[in-house]
N, C-alpha and C positions, 0 to 999 in steps of 0.2 A: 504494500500500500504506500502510496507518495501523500507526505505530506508538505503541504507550500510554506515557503518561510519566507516570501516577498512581503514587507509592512506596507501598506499605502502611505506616502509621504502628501502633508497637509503645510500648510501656511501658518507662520508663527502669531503670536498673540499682534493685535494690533488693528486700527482700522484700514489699513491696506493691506494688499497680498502681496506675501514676500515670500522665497522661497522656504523651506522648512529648516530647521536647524536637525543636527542628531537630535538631540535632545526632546524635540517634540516632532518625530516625525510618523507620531500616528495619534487621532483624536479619537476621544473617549466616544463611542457610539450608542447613543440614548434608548436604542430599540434592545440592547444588551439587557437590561434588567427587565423587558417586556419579558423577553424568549425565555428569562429565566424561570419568571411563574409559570409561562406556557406549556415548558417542558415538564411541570410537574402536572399538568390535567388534561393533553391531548397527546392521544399515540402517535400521532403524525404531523409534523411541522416542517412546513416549504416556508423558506423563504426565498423569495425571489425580487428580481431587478434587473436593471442594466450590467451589461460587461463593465466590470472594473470599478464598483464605488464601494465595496471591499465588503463582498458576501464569505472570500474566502477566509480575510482576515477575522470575521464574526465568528466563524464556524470552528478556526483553531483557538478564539476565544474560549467557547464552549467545550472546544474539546480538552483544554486544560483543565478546566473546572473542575467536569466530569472523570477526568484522567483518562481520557480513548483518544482514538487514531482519528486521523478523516481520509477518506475514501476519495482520493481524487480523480474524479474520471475524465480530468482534462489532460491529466496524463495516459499515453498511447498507449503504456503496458499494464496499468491496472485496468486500463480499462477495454481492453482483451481480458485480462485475467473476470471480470466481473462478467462479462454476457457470456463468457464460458462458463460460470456455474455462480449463478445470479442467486440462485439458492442457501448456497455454504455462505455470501456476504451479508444475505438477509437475515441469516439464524445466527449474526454475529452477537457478543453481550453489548445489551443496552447502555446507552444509546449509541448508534448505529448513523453515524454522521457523515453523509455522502454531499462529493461538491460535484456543480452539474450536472446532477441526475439527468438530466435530459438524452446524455446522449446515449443513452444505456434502459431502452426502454421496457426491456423483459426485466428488469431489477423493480419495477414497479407490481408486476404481477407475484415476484417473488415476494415481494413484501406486504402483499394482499391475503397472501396463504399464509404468512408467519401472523397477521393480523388475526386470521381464523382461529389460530391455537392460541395464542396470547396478544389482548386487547390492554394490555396494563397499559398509563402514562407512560410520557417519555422512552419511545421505543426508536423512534427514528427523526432523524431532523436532513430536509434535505436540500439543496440549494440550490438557483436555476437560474441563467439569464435568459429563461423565457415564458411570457407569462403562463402560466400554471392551467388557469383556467378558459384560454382562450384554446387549449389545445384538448377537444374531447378524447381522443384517443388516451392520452394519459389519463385526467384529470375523474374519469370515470373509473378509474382502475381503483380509487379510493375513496369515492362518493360518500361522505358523512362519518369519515374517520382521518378527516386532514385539517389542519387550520392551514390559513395560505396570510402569509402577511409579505409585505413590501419594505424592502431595503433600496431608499433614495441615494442618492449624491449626499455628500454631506450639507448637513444643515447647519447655517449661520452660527446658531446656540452653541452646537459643537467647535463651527474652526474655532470659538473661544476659547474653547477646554482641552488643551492639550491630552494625550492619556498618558500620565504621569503615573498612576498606582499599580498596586502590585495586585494579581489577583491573588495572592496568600491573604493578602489584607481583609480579602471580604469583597464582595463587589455590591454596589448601591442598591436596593429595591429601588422600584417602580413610584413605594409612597416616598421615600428620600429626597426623590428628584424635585429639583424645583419647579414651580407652576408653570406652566405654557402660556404661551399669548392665548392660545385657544382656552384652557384653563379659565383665565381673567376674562377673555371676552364672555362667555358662557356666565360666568357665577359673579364676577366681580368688575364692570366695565371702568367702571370709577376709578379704580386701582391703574388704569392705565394711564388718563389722564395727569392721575397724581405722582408720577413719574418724572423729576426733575433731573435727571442725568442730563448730560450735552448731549445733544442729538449729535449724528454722526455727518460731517460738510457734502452736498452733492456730489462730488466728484469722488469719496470715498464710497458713499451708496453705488455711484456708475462703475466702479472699479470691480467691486463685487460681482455686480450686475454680468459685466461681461465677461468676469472669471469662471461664474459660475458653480460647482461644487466635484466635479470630479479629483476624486483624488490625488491621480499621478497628471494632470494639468496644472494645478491650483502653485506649484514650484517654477515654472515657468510664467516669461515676463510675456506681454501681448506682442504678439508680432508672428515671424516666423516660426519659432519654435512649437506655440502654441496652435498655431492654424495647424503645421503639420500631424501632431498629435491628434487633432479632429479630426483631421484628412485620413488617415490611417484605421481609425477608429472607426470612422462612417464606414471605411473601404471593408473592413476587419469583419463587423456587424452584419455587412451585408453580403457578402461574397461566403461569408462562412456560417454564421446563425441562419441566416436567411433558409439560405441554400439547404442548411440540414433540415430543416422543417418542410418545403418544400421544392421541388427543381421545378424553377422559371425559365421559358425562353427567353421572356424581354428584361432580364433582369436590369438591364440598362434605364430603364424606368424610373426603377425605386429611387436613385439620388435626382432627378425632377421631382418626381412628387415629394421628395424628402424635403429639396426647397420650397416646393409650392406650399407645403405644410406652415414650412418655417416664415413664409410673407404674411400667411395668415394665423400665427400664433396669438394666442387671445380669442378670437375669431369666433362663427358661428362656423363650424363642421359641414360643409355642402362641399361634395364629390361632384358634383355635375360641374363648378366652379373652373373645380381642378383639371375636370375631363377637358373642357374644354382649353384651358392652358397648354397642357401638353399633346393632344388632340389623339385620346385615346378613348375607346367605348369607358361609360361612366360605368358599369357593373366591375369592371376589368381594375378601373382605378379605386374603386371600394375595394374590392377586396387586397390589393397593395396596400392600402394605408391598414388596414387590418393587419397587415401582413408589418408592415413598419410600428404599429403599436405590440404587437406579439413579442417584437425582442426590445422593446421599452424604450425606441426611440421617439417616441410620442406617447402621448394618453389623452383620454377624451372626459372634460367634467360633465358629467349630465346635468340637464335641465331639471330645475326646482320649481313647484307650484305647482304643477297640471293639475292640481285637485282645487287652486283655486277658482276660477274659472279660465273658460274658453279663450280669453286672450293673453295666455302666458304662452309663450312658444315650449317645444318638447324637444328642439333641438338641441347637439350638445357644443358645445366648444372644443379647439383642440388646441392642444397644449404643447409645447419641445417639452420633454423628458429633465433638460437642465438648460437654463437661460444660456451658459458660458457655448452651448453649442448650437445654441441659436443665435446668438452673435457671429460664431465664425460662416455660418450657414448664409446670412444674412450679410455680411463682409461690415460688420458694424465697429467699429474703434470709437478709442478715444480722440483719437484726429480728427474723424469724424465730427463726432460730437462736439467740442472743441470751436471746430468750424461753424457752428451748428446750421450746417447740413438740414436743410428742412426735413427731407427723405428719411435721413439720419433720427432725426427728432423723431418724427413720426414714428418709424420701428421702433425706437429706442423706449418710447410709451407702450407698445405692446410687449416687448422684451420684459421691462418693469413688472406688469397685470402677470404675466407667467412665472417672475421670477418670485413674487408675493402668495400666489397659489402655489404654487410646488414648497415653499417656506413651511405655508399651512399647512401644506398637506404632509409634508413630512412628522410633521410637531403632533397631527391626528394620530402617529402611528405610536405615540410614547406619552400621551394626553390621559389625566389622571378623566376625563369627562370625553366617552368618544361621542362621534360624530360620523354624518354621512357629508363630504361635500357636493356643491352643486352651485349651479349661477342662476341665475333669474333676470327674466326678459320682457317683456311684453309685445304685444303687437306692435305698438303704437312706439316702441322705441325706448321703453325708462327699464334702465339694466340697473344691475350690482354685479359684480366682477365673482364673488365670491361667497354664498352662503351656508351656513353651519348648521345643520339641525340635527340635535340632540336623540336619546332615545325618550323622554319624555315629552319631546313634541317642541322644546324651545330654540328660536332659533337665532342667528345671530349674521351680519353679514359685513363684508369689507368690500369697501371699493378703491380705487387704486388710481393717483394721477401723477398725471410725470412732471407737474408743475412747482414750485414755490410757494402758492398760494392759490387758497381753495375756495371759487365762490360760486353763492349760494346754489344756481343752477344747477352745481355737480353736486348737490344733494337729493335732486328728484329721484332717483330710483330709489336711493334709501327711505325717503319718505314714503313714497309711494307700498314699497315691501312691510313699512314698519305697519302704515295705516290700515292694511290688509290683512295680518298676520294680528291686532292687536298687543293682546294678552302674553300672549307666543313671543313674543320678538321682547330678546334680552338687551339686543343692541347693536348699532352699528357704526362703524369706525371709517374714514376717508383716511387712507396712507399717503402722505404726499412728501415729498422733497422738500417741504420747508423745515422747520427747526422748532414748531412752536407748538406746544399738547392745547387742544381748547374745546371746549363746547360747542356746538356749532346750534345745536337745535336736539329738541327733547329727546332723550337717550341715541342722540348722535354727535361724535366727536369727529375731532380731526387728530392726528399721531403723523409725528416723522415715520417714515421705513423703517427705521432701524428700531423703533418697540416690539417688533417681531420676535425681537431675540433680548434685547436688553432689559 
C-alpha cells in the first residue's frame, strides 16, 4: 500500500499572499473535526472534491489518528494490487481509508458485501475527485449507508491558521471551533455589525480574490507561474478525470465551454446561451457542463423560493469551483484592475459574488447551525446572491457588490426576500469593498468582505 507524504503548501499569516514558509506550510483544515464525529456514526464516509485542495493530506490526517495505512489508488501498483482482489482490501481492520476510490470501481461492491456482514461505525472513509453522486453506477453500490460530504479549496478562516499542532495533542471538536459567519448570520446578526477590527484595504480583498484557494497555487506570485499551474491543471482535469468517466470524441469542447462557464460565473445557468456561443447542439452542451461539474470544476446553486409563489424563477446559477481559477480562465489581473478596465471591472464583480458563495459554502460544511444554500430571483428582476435556510425553516441571505459604497437601491432584493419570508428571515447582510459595519435598514446590514472570516 502507498502512502503520500506530499503536505499542501499555503500562504503565510497576513492580509496578502505570500508564498509559505516551512514552518506553516500546511493549514489546519476545519472539516477535520466534522469527519471526526462522522466517523464515529456512519459506516461509510466519501469525501470528495477537486484535484488537489488536499483530500489526501485529510485522509493521512485520519489515518494517524486512527493508526492505519491509506490505500492509494493513484498509485499504479496498489492499484492493480486492489481490482485484483478488491475483497482481501475490503475485509481490511477498521477503518479502511482509500484515496481515489474512483478508479477502482469493483472495490465498491466489495465493500457493499463487507457492509452485509458488519454495518458497525467507522468502517470505511473514502476519497474522490469526482462527484460521488452524480455518478449512478457507483453511488448506488451504497445507497443509505454513505455520508458524502465536500472538501473545498481552502477557506479564508483557514489561510489564517497555520496547522501548527500536534495530533498527540488532541485534535479540536467541532463545539471548540469558533463561530462561522454563517453561525452569526443565522442566530446572532448583530454580533457582526458589532465587529470593530480594521477591515481588510481593496486591493488586499482583490488579491485574494484572484488567488483564490488552491493549495499548491496560493505560493506562487500572479503572472506566469500561476497561469501555468491553471493551465496544467485545467489540461490534467480534463484529459484525464474527464476521460476516465467517460471517452468523448469532441473532447476539445470542454475548455470552450469551461470558458463560456467562467464569462458567466454568478450567472443564471442557460445551456442554450452557451450552445449557441460555441455553436454546438444545446442537449450535447448540457451534458459537458454536467460533465465539467462531475470532476468539481464548476457547481450549480439552486434556486430558492418556488414554494413562494409563481414568480421566483427555479433556475440555478453557476459557479467556478475557486474564484483564483476563474480569474486565470477569465485573463483577469491586477493590471487589469488597476487600469480599471471597465470589462475588467465588470468580471471582477462577478468573480467577487463566486468568490463570497464558495467562502459560504465552504464554512456550511464545519457550521455549528447547517444549512441548504441557494439564490433567489424573481421574475421581475430583485435577486440576493446568496440564501441560507436552516432546518427549522429560518432563513438568512447575503448579497455581494464590488463597490465602496452601498446605496439604497442595492437593497431591493433583500427587502423584497425579507418582506416575503416574514417571520423566517433572521437576516440579511450587503458585503461590499468598503470599510465600514452599518445598519442599512430593519434587520439588514452592510459588512466589509473580509467579516466572512474575521
Amino acid at each position: 500500500m502507498s502512502i503520500s507524504s506530499t503536505e499542501d503548501p499555503g500562504p503565510g499569516r497576513g492580509s496578502e499572499i505570500r508564498p509559505p514558509s516551512p514552518a506553516s506550510s500546511s493549514f489546519r483544515r476545519n472539516l477535520l473535526s466534522v469527519l471526526l464525529e462522522l466517523i464515529d456514526s456512519e459506516p461509510v464516509l466519501v469525501i470528495n472534491g477537486a484535484r488537489t485542495v488536499g483530500k489526501s493530506t485529510l485522509l493521512r490526517r485520519l489515518a494517524l489518528h486512527h493508526q492505519s495505512e491509506v490505500v492509494d489508488l493513484d498509485d499504479l501498483a496498489t492499484r492493480q494490487a486492489v481490482t485484483a482482489d478488491p475483497t482481501f482490501f475490503a475485509a481490511a481492520p477498521s477503518p479502511v481509508l482509500v484515496d481515489e476510490f474512483q478508479h477502482v470501481p469493483a472495490l465498491l461492491d466489495a465493500i457493499k458485501a463487507e457492509l452485509n456482514r458488519d454495518l458497525r461505525p467507522g468502517r470505511f472513509v473514502l476519497t474522490g475527485s469526482t462527484r460521488y453522486l452524480t455518478m449512478p453506477t457507483l453511488s448506488q453500490s451504497l445507497a443509505g449507508r454513505v455520508h458524502v460530504t465536500t472538501l473545498w479549496p481552502l477557506a479564508q478562516a483557514e489561510l489564517e491558521r497555520p496547522d501548527s499542532y500536534s495530533l498527540d495533542d488532541g485534535l479540536p471538536s467541532r463545539q471548540q471551533q469558533p463561530a462561522t459567519f454563517v453561525d452569526q448570520l443565522m442566530d446572532d446578526p448583530e454580533s457582526l455589525v458589532a465587529i470593530r477590527s480594521p477591515a481588510l484595504s481593496r486591493d488586499d480583498v482583490t488579491r485574494r480574490v484572484l488567488a483564490g484557494g488552491f493549495p499548491l497555487v496560493l505560493g506562487r506570485p500572479e503572472g506566469p507561474a500561476r497561469s501555468r499551474w491553471f493551465r496544467d491543471y485545467v489540461r490534467t482535469v480534463i484529459e484525464r478525470d474527464v476521460l476516465e468517466i467517460r471517452r468523448i470524441r469532441q473532447r476539445g469542447l470542454l475548455p470552450l465551454i469551461l470558458r463560456q462557464l467562467a464569462a458567466r460565473t454568478g450567472g443564471i445557468l442557460k445551456a442554450s446561451d452557451i450552445a449557441r456561443a460555441v455553436k454546438q447542439d444545446q442537449n450535447l452542451v448540457g451534458d459537458f457542463i454536467q460533465l465539467l461539474e462531475t470532476v468539481f470544476l464548476v457547481h450549480r446553486l439552486p434556486a430558492f423560493g418556488r414554494t413562494l409563489n409563481s414568480r421566483v424563477t427555479a433556475s440555478p446559477k453557476v459557479h467556478l469551483v475557486d474564484s483564483g481559477l476563474g480569474a486565470y480562465l477569465l485573463g483577469l489581473t491586477e493590471r487589469r484592475l488597476v487600469a480599471r478596465d471597465p470589462a475588467a471591472l465588470t468580471e471582477f464583480g462577478h468573480l467577487l459574488e463566486t468568490f463570497v458563495v464558495n467562502e459560504v459554502i465552504k464554512q456550511v460544511g464545519w457550521s455549528q447551525t447547517y444549512v441548504e444554500p441557494a439564490h433567489f430571483r424573481t421574475s421581475s428582476g430583485q435577486e440576493v446572491d446568496l440564501v441560507i435556510e436552516a432546518d427549522d425553516g429560518r432563513v438568512a441571505a447575503v448579497e455581494v457588490k464590488a463597490g465602496s459604497r452601498v446605496p439604497g437601491e442595492d437593497l431591493r432584493g433583500l427587502r423584497v426576500l425579507r418582506d416575503k419570508l416574514g417571520s423566517r428571515f433572521a437576516g440579511g447582510v450587503v458585503l461590499y469593498l468598503g470599510e465600514r459595519s452599518y445598519h442599512a435598514d430593519d434587520q439588514i446590514s452592510v459588512l466589509p468582505v473580509d467579516r466572512l472570516w474575521t
